[in-house]
C-alpha positions in Angstrom: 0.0 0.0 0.0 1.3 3.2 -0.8 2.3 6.1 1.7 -0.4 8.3 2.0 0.3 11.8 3.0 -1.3 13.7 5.8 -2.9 16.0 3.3 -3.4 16.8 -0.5 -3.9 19.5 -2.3 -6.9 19.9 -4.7 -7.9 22.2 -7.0 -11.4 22.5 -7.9 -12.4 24.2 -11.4 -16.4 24.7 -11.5 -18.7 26.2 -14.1 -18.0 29.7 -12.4 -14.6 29.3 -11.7 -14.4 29.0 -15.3 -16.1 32.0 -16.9 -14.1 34.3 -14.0 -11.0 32.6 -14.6 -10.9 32.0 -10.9 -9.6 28.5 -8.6 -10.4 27.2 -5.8 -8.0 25.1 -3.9 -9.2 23.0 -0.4 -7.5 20.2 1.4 -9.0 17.2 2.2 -7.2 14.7 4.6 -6.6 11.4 3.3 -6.7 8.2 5.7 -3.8 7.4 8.7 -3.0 4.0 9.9 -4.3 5.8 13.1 -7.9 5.9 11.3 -7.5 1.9 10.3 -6.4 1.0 13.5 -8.9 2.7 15.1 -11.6 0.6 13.4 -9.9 -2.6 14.1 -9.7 -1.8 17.7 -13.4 -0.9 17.9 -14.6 -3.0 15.7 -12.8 -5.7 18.2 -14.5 -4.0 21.1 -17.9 -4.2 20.2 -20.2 -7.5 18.6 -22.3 -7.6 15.2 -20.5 -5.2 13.5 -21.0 -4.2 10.2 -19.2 -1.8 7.7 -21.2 0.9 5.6 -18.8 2.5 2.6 -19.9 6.1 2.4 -18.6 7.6 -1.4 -16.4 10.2 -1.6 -18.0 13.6 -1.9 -16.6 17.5 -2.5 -15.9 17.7 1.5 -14.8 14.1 2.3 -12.6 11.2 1.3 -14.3 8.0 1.1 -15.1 7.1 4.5 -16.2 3.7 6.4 -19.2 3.6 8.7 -18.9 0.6 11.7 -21.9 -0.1 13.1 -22.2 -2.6 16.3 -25.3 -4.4 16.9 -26.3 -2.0 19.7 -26.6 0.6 16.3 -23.1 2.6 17.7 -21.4 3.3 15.3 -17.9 5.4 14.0 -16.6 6.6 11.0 -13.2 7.0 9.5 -11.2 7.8 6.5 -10.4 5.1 3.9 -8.3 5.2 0.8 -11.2 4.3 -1.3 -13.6 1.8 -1.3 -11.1 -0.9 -2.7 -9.5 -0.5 0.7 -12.8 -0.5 2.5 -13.2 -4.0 1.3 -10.2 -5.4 2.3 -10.6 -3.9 5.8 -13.9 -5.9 6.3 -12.7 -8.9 4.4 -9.8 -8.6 7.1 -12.4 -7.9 9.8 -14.5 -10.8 8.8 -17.8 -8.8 8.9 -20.2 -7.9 6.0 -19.9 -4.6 4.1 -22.1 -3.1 2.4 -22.6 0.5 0.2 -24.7 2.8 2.0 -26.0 4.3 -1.5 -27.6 1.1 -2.1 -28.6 0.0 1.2 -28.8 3.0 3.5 -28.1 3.2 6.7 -29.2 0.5 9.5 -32.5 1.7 11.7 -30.6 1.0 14.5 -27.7 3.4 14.1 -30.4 6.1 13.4 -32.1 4.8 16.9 -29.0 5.0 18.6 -28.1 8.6 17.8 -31.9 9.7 18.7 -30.9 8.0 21.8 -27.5 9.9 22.3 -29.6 13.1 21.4 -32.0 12.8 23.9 -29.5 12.3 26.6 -27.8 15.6 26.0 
C-alpha cells in the first residue's frame, strides 16, 4: 500500500470558476494507519459489527461507517472503497454500500438516543 500523506492539495475548477478565470483550492485529509487502527480496535470491542462504505463527496474522502449491533457506530477515513473491502474482508464482517442499502434503523435509533441524553 502506498504512503499516504497527511494531506493533499486539490484544485477545484467549477462552471463559475471557469467564466471568472478563478480557482479554488481545499484540502482534504486522506486516511492514517491511526484511522484503520482505530476501526480494528473498535470493531474488536464491540459484537455484530457491520461496515457501511460512504462515497467520496466534494468535502470528504471515502469514508467507512462501523456499526455494532447496539446501532453505535464510528466513521473513519479510507483510501477508497477498494481499501474498504479489504478492511472488512480482514475484519471478517459484512460490508455493504450505504447508496444502495442506506443506513441501518438502528444506528439512526442509537443517535436519537444519544440526542435525547444531552
Amino acid at each position: 500500500m502506498p504512503k499516504v500523506s497527511a494531506a493533499e492539495e486539490v484544485c477545484e475548477v467549477g462552471v463559475l470558476d471557469r467564466l471568472l478565470g478563478t480557482r479554488r483550492a481545499r484540502t482534504t485529509r486522506a486516511a492514517f494507519s491511526a484511522d484503520l487502527d482505530h476501526l480494528k480496535q473498535w470493531a474488536a470491542s464491540h459484537t455484530g459489527v457491520e461496515a457501511f462504505i460512504e462515497p467520496r463527496t466534494m468535502m470528504t474522502d471515502t469514508t467507512v461507517v462501523l456499526v455494532a449491533h447496539d446501532g453505535e457506530w464510528t466513521r473513519r477515513r479510507v483510501n477508497g472503497a477498494p481499501a474498504a473491502r479489504r478492511l472488512a474482508k480482514q475484519l471478517k464482517i459484512p460490508i455493504y454500500d450505504v447508496a444502495l442499502v442506506g443506513y441501518p434503523q438502528r444506528m439512526r435509533d442509537y443517535t436519537a438516543r444519544q440526542r435525547q441524553r444531552d
